[in-house]
N, C-alpha and C positions, 0 to 999 in steps of 0.2 A: 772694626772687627779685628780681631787676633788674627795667628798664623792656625794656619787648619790644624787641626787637634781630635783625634777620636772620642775625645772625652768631653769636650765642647757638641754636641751634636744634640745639645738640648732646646727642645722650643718653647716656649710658652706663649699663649691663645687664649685670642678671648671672642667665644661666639656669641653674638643675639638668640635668642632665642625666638619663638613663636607667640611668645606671652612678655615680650617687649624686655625681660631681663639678661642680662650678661654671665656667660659662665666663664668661670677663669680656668685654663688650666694647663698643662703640664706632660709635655708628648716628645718621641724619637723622630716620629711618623705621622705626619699631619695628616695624610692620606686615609691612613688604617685609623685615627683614632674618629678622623670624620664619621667614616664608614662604622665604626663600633659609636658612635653616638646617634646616628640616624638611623642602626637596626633595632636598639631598642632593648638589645642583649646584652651585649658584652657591654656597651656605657657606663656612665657613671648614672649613680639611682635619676640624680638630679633630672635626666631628660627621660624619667617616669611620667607621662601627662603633660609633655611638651617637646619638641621636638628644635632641632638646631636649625636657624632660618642662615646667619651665615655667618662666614669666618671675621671680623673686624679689626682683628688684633693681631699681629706676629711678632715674638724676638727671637733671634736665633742667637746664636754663640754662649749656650747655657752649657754648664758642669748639670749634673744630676742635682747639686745640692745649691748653685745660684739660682734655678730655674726653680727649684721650692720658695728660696726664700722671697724669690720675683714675686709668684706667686702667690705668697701669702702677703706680699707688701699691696698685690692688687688688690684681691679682695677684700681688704682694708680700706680700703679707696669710697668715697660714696658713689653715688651713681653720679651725680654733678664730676663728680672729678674726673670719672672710667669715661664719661661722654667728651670730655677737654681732650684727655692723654689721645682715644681715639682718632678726636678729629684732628688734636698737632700730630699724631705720629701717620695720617693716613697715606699719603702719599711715599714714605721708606715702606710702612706695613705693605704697600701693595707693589713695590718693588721685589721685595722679601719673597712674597707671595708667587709673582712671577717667575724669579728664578728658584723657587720651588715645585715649580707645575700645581700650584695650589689657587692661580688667580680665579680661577672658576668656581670658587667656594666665597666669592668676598662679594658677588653682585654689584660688581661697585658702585650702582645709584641709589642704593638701601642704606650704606654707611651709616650710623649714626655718630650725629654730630651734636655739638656742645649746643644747648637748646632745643632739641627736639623732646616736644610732650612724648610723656610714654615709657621711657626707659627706666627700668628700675633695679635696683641692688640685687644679688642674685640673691 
């Protein structure tokens, strides 16, 4: 990681969903965006008819505009490939996670990992 930087304070996240897909996305505040995806209001449409089962993914040290392009290089990804990155990065992700106050969003024995039936492109 860099030297602290107000302009770095981007995250990008990747949740499970309810219906076994990955959503990618793009946050200041993992906290607030949790909570605006699990009310069902303020979210993104996407968790319209499904709901965030848990956190899987974190990177921190984003600009506004590397954490897009992050972003858009994940959801590029297949679901074979989102389930690899997952499982090598789990263990920094859930470090991340921790000194964020976010580990209680990752369930940690739910993980999905490289092989597991089920997972699908968002």
């Amino acid at each position: 990681m860099h030297e602290p930087n107000p302009d770095n304070n981007w995250l990008v996240y990747m949740i499970l969903t309810s219906d076994n897909q990955v959503y990618t996305g793009i946050t200041t505040d993992m906290p607030r965006r949790w909570q605006a995806h699990t009310s069902g209001r303020a979210g993104a449409r996407y968790f319209r008819g499904r709901t965030p089962v848990q956190l899987c993914f974190l990177e921190a040290d984003h600009t506004r505009s590397s954490a897009s392009k992050r972003e858009y290089a994940l959801k590029a990804l297949s679901a074979k490939a989102k389930r690899t990155l997952i499982s090598q990065q789990q263990s920094t992700c859930l470090l991340l996670m921790e000194k964020l106050g976010v580990a209680h969003l990752a369930h940690g024995d739910k993980l999905p990992v490289a092989g597991q039936p089920g997972l699908q492109d968002e």
